[in-house]
C-alpha positions in Angstrom: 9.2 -16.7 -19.8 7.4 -13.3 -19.8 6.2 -10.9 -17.7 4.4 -8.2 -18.8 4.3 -5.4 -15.4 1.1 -3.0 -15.7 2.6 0.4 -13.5 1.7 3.6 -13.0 4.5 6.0 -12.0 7.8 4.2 -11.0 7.8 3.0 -7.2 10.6 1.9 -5.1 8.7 -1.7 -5.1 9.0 -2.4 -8.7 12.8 -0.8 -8.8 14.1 -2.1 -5.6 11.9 -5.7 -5.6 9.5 -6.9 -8.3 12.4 -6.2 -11.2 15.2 -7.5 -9.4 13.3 -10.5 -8.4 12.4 -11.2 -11.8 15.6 -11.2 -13.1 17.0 -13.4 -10.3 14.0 -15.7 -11.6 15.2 -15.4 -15.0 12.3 -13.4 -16.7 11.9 -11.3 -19.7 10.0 -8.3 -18.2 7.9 -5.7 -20.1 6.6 -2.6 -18.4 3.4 -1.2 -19.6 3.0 2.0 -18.2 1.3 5.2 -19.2 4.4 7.6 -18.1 7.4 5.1 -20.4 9.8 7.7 -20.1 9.8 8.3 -16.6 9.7 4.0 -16.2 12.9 4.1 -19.2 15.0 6.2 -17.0 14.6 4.6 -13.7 14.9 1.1 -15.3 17.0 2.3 -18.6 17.6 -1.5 -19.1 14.1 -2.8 -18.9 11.9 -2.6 -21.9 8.7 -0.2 -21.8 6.1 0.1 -23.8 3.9 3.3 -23.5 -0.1 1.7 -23.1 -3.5 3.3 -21.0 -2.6 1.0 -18.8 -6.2 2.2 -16.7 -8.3 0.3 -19.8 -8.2 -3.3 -19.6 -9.0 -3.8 -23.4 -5.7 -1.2 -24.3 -3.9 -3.6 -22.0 -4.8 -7.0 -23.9 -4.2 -5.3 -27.5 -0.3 -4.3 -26.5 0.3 -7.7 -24.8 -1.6 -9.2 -28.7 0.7 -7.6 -30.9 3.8 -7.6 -28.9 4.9 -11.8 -27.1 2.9 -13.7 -25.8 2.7 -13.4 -21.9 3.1 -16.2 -18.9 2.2 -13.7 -16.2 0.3 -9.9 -15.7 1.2 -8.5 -13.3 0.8 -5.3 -11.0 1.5 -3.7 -7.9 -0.4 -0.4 -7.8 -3.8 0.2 -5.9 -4.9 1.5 -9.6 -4.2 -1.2 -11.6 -5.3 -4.5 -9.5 -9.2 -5.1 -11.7 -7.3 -4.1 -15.4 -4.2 -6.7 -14.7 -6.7 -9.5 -13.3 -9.2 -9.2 -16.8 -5.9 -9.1 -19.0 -4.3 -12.1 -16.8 -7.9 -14.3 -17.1 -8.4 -13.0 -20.8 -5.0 -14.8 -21.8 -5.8 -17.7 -19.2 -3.2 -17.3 -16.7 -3.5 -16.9 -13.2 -5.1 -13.8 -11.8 -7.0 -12.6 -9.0 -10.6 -12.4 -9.1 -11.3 -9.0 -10.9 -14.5 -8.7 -8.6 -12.5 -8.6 -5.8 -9.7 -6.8 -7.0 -12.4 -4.1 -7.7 -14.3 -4.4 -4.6 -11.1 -3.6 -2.1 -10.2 -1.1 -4.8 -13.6 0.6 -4.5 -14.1 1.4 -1.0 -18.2 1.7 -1.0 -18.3 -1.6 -2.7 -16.0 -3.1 -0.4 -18.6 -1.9 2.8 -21.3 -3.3 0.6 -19.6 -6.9 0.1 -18.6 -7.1 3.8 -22.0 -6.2 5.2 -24.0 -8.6 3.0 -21.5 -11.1 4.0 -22.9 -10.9 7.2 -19.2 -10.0 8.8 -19.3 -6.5 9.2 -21.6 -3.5 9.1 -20.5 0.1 9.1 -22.6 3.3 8.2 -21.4 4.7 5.3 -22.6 7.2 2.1 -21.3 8.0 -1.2 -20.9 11.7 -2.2 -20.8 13.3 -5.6 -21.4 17.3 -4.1 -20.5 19.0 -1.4 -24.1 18.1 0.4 -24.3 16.2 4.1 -26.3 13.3 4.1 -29.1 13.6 6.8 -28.1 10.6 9.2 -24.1 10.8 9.5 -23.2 9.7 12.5 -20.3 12.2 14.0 -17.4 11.7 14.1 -16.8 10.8 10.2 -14.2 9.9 7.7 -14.7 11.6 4.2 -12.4 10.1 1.8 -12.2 9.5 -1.9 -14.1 6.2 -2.8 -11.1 5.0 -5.2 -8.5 7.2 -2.9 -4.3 5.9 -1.9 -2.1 7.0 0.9 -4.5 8.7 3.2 -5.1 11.4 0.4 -7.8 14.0 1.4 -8.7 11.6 4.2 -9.9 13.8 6.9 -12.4 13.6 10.1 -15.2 15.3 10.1 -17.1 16.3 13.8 -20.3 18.3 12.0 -22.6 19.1 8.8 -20.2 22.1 8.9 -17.1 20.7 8.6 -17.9 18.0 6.0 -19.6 19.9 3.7 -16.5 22.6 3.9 -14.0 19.8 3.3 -16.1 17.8 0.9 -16.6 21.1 -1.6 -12.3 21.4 -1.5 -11.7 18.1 -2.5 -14.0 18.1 -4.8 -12.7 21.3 -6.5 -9.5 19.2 -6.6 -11.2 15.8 -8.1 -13.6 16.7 -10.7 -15.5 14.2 -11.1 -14.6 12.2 -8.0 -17.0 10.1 -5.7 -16.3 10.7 -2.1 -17.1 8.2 0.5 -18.3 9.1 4.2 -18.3 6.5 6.9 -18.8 6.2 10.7 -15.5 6.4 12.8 -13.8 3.5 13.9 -12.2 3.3 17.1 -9.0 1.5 17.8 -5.6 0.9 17.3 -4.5 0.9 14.1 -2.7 -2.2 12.6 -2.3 -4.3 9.1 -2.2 -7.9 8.1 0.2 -9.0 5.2 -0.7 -11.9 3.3 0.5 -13.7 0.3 -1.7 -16.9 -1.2 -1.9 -18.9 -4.4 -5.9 -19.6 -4.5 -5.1 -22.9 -2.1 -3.2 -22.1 0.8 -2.3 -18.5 2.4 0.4 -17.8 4.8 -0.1 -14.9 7.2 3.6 -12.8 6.9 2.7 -10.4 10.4 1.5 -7.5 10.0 2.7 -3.8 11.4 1.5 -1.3 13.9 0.9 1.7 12.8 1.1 5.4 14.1 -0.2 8.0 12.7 -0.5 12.2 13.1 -2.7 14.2 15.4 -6.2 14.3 13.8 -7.9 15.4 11.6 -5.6 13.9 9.6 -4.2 10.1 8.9 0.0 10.7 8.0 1.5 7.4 8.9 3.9 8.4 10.9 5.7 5.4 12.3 5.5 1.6 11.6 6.3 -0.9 14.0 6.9 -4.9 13.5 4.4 -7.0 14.9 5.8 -10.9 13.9 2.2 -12.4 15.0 -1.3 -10.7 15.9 -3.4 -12.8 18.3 -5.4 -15.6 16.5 -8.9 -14.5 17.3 -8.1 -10.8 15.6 -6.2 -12.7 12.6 -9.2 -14.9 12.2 -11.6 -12.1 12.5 -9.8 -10.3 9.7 -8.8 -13.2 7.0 -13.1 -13.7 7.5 -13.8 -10.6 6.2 -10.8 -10.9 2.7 -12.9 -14.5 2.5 -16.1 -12.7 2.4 -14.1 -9.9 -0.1 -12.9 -13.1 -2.3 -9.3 -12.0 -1.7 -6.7 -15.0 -1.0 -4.1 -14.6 -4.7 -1.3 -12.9 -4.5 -0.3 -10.6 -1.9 -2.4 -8.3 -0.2 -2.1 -5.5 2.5 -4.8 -5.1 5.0 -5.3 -2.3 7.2 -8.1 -2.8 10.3 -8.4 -1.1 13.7 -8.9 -3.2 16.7 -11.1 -2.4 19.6 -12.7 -4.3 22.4 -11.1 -7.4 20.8 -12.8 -6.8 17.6 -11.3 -6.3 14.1 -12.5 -4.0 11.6 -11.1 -3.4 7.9 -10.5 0.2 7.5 -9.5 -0.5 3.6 -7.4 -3.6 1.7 -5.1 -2.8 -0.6 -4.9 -6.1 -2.6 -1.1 -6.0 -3.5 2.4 -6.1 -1.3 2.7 -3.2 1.6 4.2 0.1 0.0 6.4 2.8 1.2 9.4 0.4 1.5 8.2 -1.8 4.0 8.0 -4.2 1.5 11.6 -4.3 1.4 12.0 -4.3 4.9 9.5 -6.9 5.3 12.0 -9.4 2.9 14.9 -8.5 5.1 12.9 -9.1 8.0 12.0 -12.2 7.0 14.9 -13.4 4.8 12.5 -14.8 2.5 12.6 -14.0 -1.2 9.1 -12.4 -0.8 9.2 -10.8 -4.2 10.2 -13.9 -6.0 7.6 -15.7 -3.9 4.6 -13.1 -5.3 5.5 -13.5 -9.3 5.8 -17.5 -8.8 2.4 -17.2 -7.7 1.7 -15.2 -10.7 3.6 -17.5 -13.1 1.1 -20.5 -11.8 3.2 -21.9 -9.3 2.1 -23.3 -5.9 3.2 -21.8 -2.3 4.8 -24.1 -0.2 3.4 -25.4 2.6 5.5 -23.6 5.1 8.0 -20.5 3.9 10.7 -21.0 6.4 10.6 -17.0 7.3 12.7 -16.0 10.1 10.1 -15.4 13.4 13.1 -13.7 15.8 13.0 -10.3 14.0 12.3 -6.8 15.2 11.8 -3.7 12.7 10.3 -0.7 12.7 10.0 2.1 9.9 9.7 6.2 10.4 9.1 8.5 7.9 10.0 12.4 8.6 7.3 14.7 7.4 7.1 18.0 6.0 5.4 20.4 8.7 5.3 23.2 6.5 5.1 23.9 2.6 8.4 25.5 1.3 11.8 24.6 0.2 14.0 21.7 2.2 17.2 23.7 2.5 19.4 20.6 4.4 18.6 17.1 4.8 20.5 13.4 5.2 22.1 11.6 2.6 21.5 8.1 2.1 22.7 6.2 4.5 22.9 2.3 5.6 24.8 1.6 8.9 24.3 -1.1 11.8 24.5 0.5 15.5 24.0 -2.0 18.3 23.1 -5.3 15.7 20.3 -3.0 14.0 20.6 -2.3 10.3 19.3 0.8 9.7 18.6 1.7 6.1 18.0 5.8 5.0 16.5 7.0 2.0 15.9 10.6 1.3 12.6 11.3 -0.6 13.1 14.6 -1.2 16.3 16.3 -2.3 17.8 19.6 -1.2 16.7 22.5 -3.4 13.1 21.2 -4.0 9.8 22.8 -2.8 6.8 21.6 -2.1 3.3 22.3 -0.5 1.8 20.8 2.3 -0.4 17.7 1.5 -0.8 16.3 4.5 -0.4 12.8 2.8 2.4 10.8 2.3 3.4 12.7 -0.1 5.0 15.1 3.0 7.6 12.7 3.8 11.0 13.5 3.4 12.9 10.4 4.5 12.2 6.7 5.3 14.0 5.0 8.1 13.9 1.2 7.6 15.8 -0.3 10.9 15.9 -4.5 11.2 17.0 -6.4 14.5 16.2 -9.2 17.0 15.5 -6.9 20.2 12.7 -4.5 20.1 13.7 -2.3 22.7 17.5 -1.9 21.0 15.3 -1.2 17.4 13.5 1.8 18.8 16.3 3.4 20.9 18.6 3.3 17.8 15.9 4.5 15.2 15.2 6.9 17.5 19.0 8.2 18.1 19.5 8.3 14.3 16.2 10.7 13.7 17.7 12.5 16.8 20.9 13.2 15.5 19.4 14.5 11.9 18.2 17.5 10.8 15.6 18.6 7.9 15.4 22.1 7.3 12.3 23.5 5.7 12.9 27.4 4.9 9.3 29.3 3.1 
């Protein structure tokens, strides 16, 4: 059988879990990507195929005159609409392309919800630096198609929006901007995986993040089971979204005992907590999302472990300039937690400040049974560590 992987730029999800997993599942895998030789050198045994992997018509001409395909498949935020139309236009299973583009485009996705009758939130789409008259401070500007908290920044004033709207905008060309009302609350996400008929709920994470203005996630912590009125509240509003195929990634704040999307991101959870969510669990999770894009049914009940305790830190960057010392990779267990290191940045590079993920320098995946034990050991082994930053 074959699988045909639309990607961007390499991830750790596709090298560490989607192309592992299809190999344990026995697949012949074909990466269409618009960067093949960075995807040929970080998988030099995979076979890639170069494609503009953003047009959904380039995507079902390579997949015509190369095999014919039992799944499409993709895990990046960019990708979800062209894999669905290329998956329905060679009648396999897919997500809905409607929905995959309305939690892709943010503005749609406030539409959708609000004539759903679930939830309403103020928002406006920008295409120059101009404030609309009714914003209701404090705002969110954003880019409308935007990943990873880039250029996400609060706004308190006409002032401030319109200053930060005209920089990001000089950076995007072109872009559409999004401004929406602030939404208080803690900050959590729901991680689901369904076939179309049934949909398990895998937990979900709580989520810290840096001092405004800006959104860094700084820390992730574990949580095995939200309470039922906020989970209900939330799976309501991917119903009224059409989401339920596949896996998907929701992030919401809760306040008052209500839930609120803040976006979905209708694919696995990123920046390695995928992987740490399949230890967590000890449940082949990626096998279990290409099944479900090879036609197979879920089963009724997973059998993931519920007695887990995780959490995940990334260092960040404070400062632009050149890391000058920094960790190796490292995997250790201290006290019955298995903590797993991965540098992101090696010694010797330089970068700017982007006050994104793209500032960390390290993940910190750490997996036990006792919460408490998790976050004193985590935060002994950050302790103990040292990233140098010189200008």
């Amino acid at each position: 059988m074959r699988l045909y992987l639309l990607a961007l730029n390499p991830t750790d999800s596709v090298s560490e879990g989607f192309l592992p997993a299809a190999a344990r599942l026995g697949l012949d895998v074909t990466v269409l990507t618009d960067q093949p030789e960075a995807h040929r050198r970080a998988h030099p045994e995979t076979e890639v195929l170069e494609c503009d992997v953003r047009d959904h018509r380039a995507v079902v001409t390579r997949i015509s005159t190369h095999h014919r395909p039992d799944a499409v498949f993709t895990n990046s935020d960019h990708l979800q609409a062209q894999a669905a139309l290329a998956a329905g236009y060679f009648g396999l299973p897919a997500k809905d392309w409607r929905a995959a583009l309305a939690t892709k485009d943010k503005a749609e996705m406030r539409r959708r919800l609000a004539a759903a009758g679930v939830d309403t939130v103020w928002s406006a789409e920008l295409t120059e630096p101009v404030a609309p008259d009714d914003a209701p401070y404090p705002c969110v500007l954003k880019p409308r198609e935007g990943v990873a908290s880039e250029d996400v920044v609060l706004v308190d004033d006409d002032e401030q929006l319109t200053t930060h709207a005209k920089e990001i905008l000089e950076r995007r060309p072109g872009a559409v901007l999004l401004v929406e009302e602030y939404l208080q609350g803690e900050l959590y996400t729901l991680e689901t995986l369904g076939d179309g008929h049934v949909r398990h709920v895998l937990g979900g994470f709580h989520t810290e993040l840096s001092p405004p203005p800006y959104f860094i996630e700084e820390r992730l912590t574990f949580v095995p089971a939200h309470p039922e009125p906020v989970v209900a509240q939330v799976l309501a509003q991917l119903d009224a979204l059409g989401v339920g195929f596949g896996a998907c990634h929701t992030e919401f704040v809760v306040h008052a005992g209500r839930a609120r999307i803040i976006e979905v991101n209708y694919r696995a959870i990123g920046d390695q907590c995928d992987l740490l969510l399949a230890r967590l669990l000890d449940t082949p999770l990626f096998e279990l999302i290409l099944r479900v894009h090879l036609g197979e049914r879920l089963p009724s009940g997973l059998g993931t472990r519920r007695d887990g305790a995780a959490r995940l830190d990334y260092p960040c960057a404070d400062r632009a300039g050149t890391l000058t010392d920094a960790p190796p990779a490292q995997e250790l267990t201290v006290d019955g937690v298995h903590l797993t290191y991965r540098p992101l940045r090696s010694p010797g590079e330089r970068h700017e400040l982007y006050r994104t993920n793209r500032d960390y320098l390290g993940v910190l995946r750490a997996v036990g049974t006792d919460q408490a034990t998790v976050d004193r050991v985590s935060a002994g082994f950050l302790a103990a560590r040292r990233w140098e930053i010189q200008p």
